[in-house]
GUZAMI-343965 format. One record per residue (C-alpha): residue number from 1; x, y, z. Coordinates in pm, whole numbers, padded with zeros to 5 digits. Example, Ala and Ser with C-alpha at 12.3 -4.5 7.8 and 13.67 -1.06 7.14 Angstrom:
! residues 2
<node 1; <01230; -00450; 00780>>,
<node 2; <01367; -00106; 00714>>,
This chain:
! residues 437
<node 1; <08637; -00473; -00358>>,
<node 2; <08652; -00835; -00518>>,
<node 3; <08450; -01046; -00739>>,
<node 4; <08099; -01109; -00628>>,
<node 5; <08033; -01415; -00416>>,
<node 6; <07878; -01555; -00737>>,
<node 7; <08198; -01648; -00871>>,
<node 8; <08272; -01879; -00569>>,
<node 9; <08408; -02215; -00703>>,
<node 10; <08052; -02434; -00653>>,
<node 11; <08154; -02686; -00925>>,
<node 12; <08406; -02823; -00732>>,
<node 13; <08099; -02979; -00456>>,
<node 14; <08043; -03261; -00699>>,
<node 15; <08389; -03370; -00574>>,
<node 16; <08341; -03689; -00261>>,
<node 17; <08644; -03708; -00072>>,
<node 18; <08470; -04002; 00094>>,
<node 19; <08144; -04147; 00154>>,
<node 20; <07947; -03900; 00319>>,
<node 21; <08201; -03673; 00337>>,
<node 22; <08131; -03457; 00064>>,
<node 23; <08329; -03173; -00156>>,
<node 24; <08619; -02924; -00169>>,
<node 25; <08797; -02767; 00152>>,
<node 26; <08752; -02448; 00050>>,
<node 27; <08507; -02276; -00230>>,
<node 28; <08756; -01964; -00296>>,
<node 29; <08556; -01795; -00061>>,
<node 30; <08780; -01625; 00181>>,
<node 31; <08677; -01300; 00288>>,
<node 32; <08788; -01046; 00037>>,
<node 33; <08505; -01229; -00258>>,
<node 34; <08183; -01013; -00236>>,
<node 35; <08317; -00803; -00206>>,
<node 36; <10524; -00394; 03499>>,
<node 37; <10860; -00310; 03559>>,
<node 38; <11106; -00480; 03801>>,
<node 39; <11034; -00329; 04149>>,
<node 40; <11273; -00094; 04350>>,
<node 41; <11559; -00248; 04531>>,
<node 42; <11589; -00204; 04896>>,
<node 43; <11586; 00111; 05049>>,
<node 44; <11861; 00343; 05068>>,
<node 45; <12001; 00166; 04751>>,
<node 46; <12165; 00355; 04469>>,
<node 47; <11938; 00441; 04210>>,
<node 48; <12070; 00329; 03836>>,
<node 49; <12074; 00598; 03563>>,
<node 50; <11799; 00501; 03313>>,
<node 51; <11917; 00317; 03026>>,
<node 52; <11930; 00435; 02679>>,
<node 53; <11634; 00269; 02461>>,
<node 54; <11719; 00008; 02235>>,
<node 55; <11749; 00081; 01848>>,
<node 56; <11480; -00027; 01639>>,
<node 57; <11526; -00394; 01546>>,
<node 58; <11317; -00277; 01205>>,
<node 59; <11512; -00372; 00869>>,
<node 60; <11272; -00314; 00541>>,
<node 61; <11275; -00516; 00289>>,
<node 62; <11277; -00468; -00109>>,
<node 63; <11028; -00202; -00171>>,
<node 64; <10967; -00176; 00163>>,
<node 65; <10625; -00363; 00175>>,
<node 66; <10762; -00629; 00420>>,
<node 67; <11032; -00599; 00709>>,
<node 68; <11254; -00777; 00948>>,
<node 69; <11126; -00621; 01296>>,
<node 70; <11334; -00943; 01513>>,
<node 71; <11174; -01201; 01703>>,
<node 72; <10776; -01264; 01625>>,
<node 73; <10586; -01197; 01978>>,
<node 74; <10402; -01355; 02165>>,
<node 75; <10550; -01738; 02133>>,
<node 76; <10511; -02016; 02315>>,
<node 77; <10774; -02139; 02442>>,
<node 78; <10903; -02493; 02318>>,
<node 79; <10984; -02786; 02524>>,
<node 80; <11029; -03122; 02488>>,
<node 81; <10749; -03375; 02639>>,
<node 82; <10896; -03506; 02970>>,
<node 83; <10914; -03932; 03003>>,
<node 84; <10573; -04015; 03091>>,
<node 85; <10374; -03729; 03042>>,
<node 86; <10011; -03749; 02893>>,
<node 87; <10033; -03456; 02592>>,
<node 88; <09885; -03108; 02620>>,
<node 89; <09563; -03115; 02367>>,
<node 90; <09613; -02905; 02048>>,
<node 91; <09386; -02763; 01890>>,
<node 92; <09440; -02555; 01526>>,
<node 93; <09187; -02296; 01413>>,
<node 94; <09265; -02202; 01078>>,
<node 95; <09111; -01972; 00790>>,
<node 96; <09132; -02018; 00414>>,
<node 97; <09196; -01666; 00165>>,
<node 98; <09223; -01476; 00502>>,
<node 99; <09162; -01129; 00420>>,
<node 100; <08931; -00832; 00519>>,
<node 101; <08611; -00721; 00372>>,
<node 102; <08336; -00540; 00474>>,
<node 103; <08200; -00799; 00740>>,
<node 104; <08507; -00733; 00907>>,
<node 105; <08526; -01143; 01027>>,
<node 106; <08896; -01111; 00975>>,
<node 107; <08944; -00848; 01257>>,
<node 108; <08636; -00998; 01454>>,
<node 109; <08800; -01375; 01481>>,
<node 110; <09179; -01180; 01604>>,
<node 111; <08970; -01023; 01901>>,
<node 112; <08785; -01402; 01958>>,
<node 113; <09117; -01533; 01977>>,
<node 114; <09278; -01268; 02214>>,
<node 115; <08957; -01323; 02404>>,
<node 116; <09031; -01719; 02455>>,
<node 117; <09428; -01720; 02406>>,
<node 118; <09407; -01897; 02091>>,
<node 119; <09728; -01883; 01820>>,
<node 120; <09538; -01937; 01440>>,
<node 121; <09691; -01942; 01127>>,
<node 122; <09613; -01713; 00830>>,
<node 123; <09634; -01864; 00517>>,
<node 124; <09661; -01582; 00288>>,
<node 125; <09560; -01612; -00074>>,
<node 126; <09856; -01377; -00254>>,
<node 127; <09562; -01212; -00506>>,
<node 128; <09394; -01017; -00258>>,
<node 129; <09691; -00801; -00238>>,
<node 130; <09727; -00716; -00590>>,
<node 131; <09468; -00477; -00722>>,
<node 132; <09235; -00545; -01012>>,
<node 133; <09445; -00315; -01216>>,
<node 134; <09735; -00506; -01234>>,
<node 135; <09597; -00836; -01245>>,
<node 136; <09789; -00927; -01558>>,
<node 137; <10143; -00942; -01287>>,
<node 138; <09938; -01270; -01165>>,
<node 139; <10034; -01544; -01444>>,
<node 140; <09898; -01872; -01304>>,
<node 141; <09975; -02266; -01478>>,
<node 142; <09717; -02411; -01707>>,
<node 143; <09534; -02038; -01727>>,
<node 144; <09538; -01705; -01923>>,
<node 145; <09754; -01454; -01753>>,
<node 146; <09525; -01210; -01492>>,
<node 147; <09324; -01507; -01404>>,
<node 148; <09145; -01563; -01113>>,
<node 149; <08853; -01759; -00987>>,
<node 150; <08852; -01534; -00660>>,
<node 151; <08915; -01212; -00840>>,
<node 152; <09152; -00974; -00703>>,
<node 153; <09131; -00702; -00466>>,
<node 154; <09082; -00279; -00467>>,
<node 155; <09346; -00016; -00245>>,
<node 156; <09062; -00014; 00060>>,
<node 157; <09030; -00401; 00060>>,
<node 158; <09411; -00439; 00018>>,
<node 159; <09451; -00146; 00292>>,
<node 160; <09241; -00314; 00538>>,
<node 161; <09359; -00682; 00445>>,
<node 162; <09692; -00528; 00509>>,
<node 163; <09589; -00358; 00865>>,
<node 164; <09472; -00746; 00936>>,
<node 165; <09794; -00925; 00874>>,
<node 166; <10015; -00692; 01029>>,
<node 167; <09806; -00717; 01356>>,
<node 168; <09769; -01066; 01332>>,
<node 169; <10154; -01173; 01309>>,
<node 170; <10219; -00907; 01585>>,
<node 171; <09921; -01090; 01804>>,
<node 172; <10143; -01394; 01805>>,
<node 173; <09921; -01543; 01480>>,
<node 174; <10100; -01729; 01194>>,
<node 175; <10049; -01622; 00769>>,
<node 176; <10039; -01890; 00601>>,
<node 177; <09915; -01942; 00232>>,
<node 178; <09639; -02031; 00030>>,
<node 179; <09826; -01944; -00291>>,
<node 180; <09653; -01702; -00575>>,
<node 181; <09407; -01800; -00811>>,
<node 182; <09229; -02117; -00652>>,
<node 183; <09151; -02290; -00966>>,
<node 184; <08985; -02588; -00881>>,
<node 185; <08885; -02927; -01120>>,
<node 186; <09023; -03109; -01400>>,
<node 187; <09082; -02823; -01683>>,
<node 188; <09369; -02635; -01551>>,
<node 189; <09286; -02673; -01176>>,
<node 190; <09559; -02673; -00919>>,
<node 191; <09533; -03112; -00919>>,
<node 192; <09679; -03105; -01262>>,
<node 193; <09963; -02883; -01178>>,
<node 194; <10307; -03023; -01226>>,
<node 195; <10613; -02974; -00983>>,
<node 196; <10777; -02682; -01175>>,
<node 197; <10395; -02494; -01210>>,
<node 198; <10394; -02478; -00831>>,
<node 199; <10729; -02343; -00765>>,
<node 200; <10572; -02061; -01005>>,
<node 201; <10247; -02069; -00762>>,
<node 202; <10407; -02024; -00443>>,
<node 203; <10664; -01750; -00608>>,
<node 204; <10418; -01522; -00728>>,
<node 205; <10183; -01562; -00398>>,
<node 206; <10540; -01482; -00215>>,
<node 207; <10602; -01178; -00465>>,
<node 208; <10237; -01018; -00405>>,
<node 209; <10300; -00971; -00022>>,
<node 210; <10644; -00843; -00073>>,
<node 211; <10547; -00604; -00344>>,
<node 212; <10210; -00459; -00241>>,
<node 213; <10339; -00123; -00260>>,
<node 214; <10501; -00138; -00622>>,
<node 215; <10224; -00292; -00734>>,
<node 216; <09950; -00010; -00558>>,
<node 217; <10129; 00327; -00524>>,
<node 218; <09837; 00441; -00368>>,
<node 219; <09962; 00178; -00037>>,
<node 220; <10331; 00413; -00046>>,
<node 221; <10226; 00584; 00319>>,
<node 222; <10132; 00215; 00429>>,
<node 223; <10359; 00055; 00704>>,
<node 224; <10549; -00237; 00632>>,
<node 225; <10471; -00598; 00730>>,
<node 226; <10644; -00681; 01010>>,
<node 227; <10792; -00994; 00906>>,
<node 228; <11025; -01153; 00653>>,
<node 229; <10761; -01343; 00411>>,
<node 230; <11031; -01616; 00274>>,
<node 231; <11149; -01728; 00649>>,
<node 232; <10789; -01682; 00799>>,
<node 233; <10607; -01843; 00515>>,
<node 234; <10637; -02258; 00622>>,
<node 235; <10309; -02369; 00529>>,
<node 236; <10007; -02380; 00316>>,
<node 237; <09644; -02564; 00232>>,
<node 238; <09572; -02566; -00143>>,
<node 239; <09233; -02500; -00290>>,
<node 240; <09019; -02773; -00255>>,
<node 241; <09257; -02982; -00100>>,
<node 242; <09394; -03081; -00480>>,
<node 243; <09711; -03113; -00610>>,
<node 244; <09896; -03205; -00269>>,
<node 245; <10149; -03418; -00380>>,
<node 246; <10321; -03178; -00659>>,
<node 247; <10239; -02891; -00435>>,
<node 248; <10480; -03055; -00126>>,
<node 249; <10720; -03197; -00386>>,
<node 250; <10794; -02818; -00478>>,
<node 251; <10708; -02678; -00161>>,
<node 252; <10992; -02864; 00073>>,
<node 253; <11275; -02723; -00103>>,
<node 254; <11115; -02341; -00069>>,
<node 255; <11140; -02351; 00290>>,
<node 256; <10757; -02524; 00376>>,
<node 257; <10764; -02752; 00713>>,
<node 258; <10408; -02865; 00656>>,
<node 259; <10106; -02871; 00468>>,
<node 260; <09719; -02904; 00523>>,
<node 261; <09624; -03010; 00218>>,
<node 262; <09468; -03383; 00328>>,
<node 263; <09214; -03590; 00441>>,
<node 264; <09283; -03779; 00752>>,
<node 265; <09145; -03948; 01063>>,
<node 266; <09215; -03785; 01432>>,
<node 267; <09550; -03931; 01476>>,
<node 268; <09876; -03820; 01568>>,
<node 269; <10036; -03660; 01268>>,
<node 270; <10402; -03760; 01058>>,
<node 271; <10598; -03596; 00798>>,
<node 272; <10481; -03703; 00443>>,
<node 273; <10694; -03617; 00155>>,
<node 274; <10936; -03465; 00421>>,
<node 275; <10699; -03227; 00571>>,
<node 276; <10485; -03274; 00843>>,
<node 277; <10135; -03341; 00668>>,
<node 278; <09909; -03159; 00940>>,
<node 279; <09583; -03246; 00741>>,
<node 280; <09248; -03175; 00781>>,
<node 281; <09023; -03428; 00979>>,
<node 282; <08715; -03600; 00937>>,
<node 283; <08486; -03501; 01232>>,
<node 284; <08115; -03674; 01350>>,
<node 285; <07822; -03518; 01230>>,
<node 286; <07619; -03570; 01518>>,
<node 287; <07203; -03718; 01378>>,
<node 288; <07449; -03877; 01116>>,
<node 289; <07576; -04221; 01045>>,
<node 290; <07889; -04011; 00856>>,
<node 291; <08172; -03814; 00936>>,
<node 292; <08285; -03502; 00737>>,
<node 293; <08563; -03259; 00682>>,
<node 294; <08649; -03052; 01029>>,
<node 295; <08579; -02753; 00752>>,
<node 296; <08271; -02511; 00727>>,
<node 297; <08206; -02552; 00306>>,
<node 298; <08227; -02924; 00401>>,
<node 299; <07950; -02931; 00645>>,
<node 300; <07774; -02702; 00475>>,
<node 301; <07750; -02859; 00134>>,
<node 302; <07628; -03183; 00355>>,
<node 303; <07348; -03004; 00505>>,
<node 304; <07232; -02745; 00257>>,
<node 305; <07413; -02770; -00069>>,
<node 306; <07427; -02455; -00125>>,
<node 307; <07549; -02119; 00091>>,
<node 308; <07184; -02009; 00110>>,
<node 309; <06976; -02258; 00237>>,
<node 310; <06637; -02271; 00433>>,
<node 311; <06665; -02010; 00682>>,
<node 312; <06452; -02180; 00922>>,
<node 313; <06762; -02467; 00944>>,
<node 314; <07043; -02199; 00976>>,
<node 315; <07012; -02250; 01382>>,
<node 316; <06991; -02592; 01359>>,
<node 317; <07315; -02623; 01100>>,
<node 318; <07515; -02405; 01324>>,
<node 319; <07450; -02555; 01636>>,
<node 320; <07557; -02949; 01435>>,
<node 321; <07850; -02841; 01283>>,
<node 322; <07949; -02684; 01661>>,
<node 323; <07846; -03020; 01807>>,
<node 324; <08030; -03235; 01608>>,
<node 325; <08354; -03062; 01617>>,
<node 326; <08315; -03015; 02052>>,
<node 327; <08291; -03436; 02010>>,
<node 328; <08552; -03486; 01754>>,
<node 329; <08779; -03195; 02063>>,
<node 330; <08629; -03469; 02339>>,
<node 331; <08753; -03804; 02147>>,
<node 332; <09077; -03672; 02126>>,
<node 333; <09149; -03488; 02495>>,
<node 334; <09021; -03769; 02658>>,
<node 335; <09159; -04030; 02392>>,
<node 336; <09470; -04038; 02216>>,
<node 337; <09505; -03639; 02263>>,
<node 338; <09613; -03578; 01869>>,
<node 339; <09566; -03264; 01763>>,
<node 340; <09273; -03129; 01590>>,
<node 341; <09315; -02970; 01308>>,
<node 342; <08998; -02717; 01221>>,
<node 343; <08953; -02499; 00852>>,
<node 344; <08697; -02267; 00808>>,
<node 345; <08611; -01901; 00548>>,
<node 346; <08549; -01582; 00656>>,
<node 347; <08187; -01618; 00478>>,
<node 348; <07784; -01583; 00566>>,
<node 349; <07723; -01916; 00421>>,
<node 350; <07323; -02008; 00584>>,
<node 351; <07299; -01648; 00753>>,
<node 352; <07688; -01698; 00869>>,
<node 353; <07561; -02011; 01130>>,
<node 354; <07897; -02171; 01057>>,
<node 355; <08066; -01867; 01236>>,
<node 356; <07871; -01870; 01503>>,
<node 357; <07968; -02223; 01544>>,
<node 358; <08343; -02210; 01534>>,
<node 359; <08326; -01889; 01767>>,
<node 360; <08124; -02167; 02023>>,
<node 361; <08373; -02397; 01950>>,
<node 362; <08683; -02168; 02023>>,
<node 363; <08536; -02092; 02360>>,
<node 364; <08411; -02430; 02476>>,
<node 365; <08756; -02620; 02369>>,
<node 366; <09061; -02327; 02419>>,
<node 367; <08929; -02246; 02781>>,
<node 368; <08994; -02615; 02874>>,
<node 369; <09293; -02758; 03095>>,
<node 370; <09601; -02802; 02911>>,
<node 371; <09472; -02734; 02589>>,
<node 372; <09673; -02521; 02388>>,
<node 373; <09513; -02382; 02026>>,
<node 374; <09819; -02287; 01862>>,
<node 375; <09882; -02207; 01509>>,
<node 376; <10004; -02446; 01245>>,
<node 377; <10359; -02383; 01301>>,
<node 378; <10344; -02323; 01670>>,
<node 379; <10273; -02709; 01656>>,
<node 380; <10511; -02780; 01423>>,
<node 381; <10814; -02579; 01619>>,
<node 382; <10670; -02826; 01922>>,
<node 383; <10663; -03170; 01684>>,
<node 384; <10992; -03076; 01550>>,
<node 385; <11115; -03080; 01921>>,
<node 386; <10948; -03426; 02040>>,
<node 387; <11167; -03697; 02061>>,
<node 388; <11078; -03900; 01758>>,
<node 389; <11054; -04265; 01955>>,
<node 390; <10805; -04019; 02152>>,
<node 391; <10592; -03939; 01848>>,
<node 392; <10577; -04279; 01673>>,
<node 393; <10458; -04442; 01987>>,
<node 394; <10180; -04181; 02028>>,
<node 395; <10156; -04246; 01617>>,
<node 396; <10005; -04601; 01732>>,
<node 397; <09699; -04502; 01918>>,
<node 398; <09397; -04527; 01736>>,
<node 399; <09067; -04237; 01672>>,
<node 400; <08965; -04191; 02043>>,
<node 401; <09163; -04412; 02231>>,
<node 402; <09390; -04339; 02543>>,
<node 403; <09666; -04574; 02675>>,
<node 404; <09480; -04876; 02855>>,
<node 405; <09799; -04886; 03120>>,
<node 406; <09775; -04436; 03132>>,
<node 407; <09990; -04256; 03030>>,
<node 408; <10237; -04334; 03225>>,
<node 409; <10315; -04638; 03177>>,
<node 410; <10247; -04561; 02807>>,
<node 411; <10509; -04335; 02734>>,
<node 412; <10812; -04377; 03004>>,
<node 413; <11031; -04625; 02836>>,
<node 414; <10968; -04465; 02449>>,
<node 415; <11233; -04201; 02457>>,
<node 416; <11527; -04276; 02246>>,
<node 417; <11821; -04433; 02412>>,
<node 418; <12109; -04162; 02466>>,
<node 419; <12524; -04180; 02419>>,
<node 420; <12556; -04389; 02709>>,
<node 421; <12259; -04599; 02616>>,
<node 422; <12020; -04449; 02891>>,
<node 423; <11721; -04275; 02801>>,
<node 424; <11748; -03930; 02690>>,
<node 425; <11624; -03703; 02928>>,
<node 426; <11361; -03406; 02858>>,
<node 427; <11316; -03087; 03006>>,
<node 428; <10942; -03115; 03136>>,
<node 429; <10711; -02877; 03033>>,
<node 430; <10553; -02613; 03241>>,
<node 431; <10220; -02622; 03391>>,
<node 432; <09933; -02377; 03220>>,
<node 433; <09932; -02152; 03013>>,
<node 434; <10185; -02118; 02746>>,
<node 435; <10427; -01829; 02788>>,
<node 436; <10374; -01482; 02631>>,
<node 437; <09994; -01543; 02621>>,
C-alpha cells in the first residue's frame, strides 16, 4: 500500500485561516496513506414481439483504462426554481484523496449514502493510481520528479481504489480531484505554484486515471472506468486550500465549473474567477466562542492537535464536530437555505470519532424535507440553471437569515424580465425526492 500515516502533511497546522479557525483543509490524508416493466395491455390485445436489446453504449478510451458508457445514472433531474419558491436545502458531502485502503471507509461511506440518498463527490488524488514503481511518470512544480508527500499506491490498493470509483460514478456519485502530490507550505507547496505549473498539475492527475493500465500491467484484466475523465472532471479542492487563485486561473480553460478551494461564510455561492467558487464553510463549534472549517482535520486540529489524542475525549470530539455541523444544516434550512458545503478524509483521526460524526450527520440532515445532498456538480448543473436575478437576490441574505416578508414575497418579482418585458417564467420543480434516487 502507501506511505505510512507518518508522512501526513502536520506542518501545514501552524497555518490560521482565521481566528479560531485553525489549519489546512486537508493533511494528505485520504485513504490510500497507511497504508418493473410496463404492465400488459388490455386483454385480448396483440402481444408485441420482444424487442432486440440495445447495443452497448460502451466506447474505450486510449489504453482502455477509461470509457464512454453514455449518460451517467442516477441524475437528478434539473429545473429551474419556480417565481416564489423557498429553495430546496443542499447539502454537499465531500471526501479529500478518495481512495480505498484497508479500512475500507471508501466503500463503507457509498453504502451510507445509498442508505440516505445522498450524491457525494470524490475528489480523487491522481497518485494513488500510479504504483510506487513508476513514480518517476509523476513530475510535480517546485519538486524532484517521483515526489510525493502522500506517496503513491501498490496493484491491490490501485485495484480496489479502482473497484471504488467505478461504483461510485455508476451510484450516481461525482470524481472530482484533489490533484497528485499535495505539497503543502511555502518551499515548493501548491500556494507558490504559478498558472502554467497547474495546467501541468491537473494534466498529469488527468493522465494517471486514463492510463492506470499502461502504467500497471498487472491492472490489463481490470474493467474500464465508466466515464470520460476530461468531460466528467469539472471540479477540484487543492491541498490545504492553497494556491486557489492560480489553480482556477488554469483550471477554467481545462473544462473546471467550480472549485472548493476557500474559506467562506454560509451564504449563497457566485462564480469567482469564472467558476462557481463552492467553498468550504466556517461552521459553530458548539462550547466555543469560534467557528471552524465544516472539515474533519479542521476540527480536529482545534480540539486535539494531533490525530491521536486523549482517548477518553474521542466521544466527546465526535459528538461536537456532529453538533456543530447539524446547527450550521439548521441556520441554513430554516435561514437563508444556502447550501452547505461539508469536507472530510477517509482517516481514524481520535479512534475515527470524526467518521462517526459525519455518518450522524448524513442521517440526521439528508432524511429531512426537501433537502437534497447532491454532489458538487449536481449543484452546479442546478446553479447553472437558476435564473441569475434569482441567485443574486438569494446572494443578499445574510448567515442564518430567512426573508422577513417569506419567501414569497421574497422571491416573486426577482426573475429576469423576458422578450416582451414580462417575467420569465420557470418550470416549477417537483415535489420530493429527486428523480433516479
Amino acid at each position: 500500500m502507501m506511505a505510512a500515516t507518518k508522512r501526513i502533511a502536520l506542518g501545514v497546522m501552524a497555518l490560521v485561516l482565521l481566528a479560531g479557525a485553525a489549519g489546512c483543509a486537508g493533511s494528505g490524508s485520504g485513504s490510500p496513506v497507511s497504508g418493473p416493466g410496463v404492465a400488459n395491455g388490455a386483454a385480448g390485445a396483440k402481444k408485441k414481439a420482444p424487442e432486440a436489446a440495445p447495443k452497448s453504449a460502451l466506447r474505450l478510451i486510449g489504453d482502455g483504462s477509461t470509457a464512454f458508457t453514455g449518460a451517467q445514472p442516477k441524475q437528478p433531474a434539473v429545473q429551474r426554481l419556480a417565481p416564489g419558491r423557498k429553495p430546496p436545502q443542499f447539502v454537499v458531502f465531500s471526501w479529500d484523496g478518495a481512495g480505498e485502503d484497508s479500512q475500507r471507509l471508501f466503500s463503507h461511506f457509498r453504502e451510507v449514502g445509498k442508505k440516505y440518498h445522498a450524491n457525494m463527490t470524490y475528489f480523487l488524488s491522481g497518485v494513488y493510481l500510479l504504483p510506487e514503481s513508476k513514480r518517476m511518470r509523476y513530475d510535480p512544480p517546485k519538486h524532484n520528479a517521483g515526489s510525493s508527500d502522500i506517496g503513491f499506491n501498490d496493484t491491490e490498493g490501485i485495484r480496489n481504489t479502482l473497484t471504488q470509483i467505478r461504483g461510485a460514478w455508476q451510484d450516481g456519485n461525482e470524481i472530482g480531484t484533489h490533484f497528485n502530490g499535495h505539497f503543502c507550505g511555502e518551499d515548493g507547496g501548491v500556494g507558490t505554484w504559478s498558472v502554467e505549473e497547474w495546467k501541468s498539475e491537473i494534466n498529469q492527475a488527468k493522465s494517471f486515471v486514463k492510463g492506470w493500465k499502461t502504467n500497471d500491467p498487472a491492472l490489463g484484466g481490470e474493467k474500464a472506468l465508466p466515464f470520460d475523465y476530461d468531460k466528467e472532471l469539472i471540479g477540484g479542492r487543492t491541498p490545504c486550500l492553497e494556491g486557489q487563485k492560480n489553480m482556477v486561473a488554469a483550471a477554467r480553460s481545462m473544462g473546471f465549473r467550480y472549485d472548493s478551494s476557500g474559506v467562506n461564510d454560509q451564504v449563497w455561492p457566485k462564480k469567482k474567477g469564472g467558476i462557481w467558487d463552492l467553498s468550504m464553510q466556517l461552521v459553530p463549534v458548539p462550547g466555543r466562542e469560534f467557528e471552524t472549517l465544516s472539515m474533519d482535520y479542521n476540527f480536529m486540529f482545534n480540539q486535539s492537535g494531533t490525530t491521536q489524542g486523549d482517548p477518553d475525549e474521542h466521544e466527546y470530539w465526535g459528538d461536537q464536530m456532529r453538533d456543530g455541523l447539524v446547527q450550521a444544516f439548521g441556520r441554513a434550512y430554516d435561514g437563508n437555505r444556502a447550501p452547505l458545503i461539508i469536507g472530510n478524509h477517509f482517516e481514524s483521526w481520535n479512534g475515527g470519532t470524526y467518521m462517526r460524526a459525519i455518518e450522524e450527520t448524513i442521517e440526521t440532515v439528508c432524511t429531512k424535507e426537501d433537502v437534497r445532498c447532491v454532489s458538487f456538480k449536481q449543484l452546479a448543473d442546478w446553479l447553472d440553471a437558476q435564473d441569475p436575478a434569482v441567485l443574486a437576490k438569494l446572494g443578499t441574505l445574510k448567515v442564518g437569515k430567512a426573508p422577513k416578508a417569506g419567501w414569497a414575497a421574497y422571491l416573486e418579482g426577482a426573475a429576469s424580465p423576458g422578450k416582451d418585458g414580462t417575467a420569465t417564467k420557470a418550470p416549477a420543480e417537483s415535489a420530493g425526492e429527486p428523480a433516479d434516487r
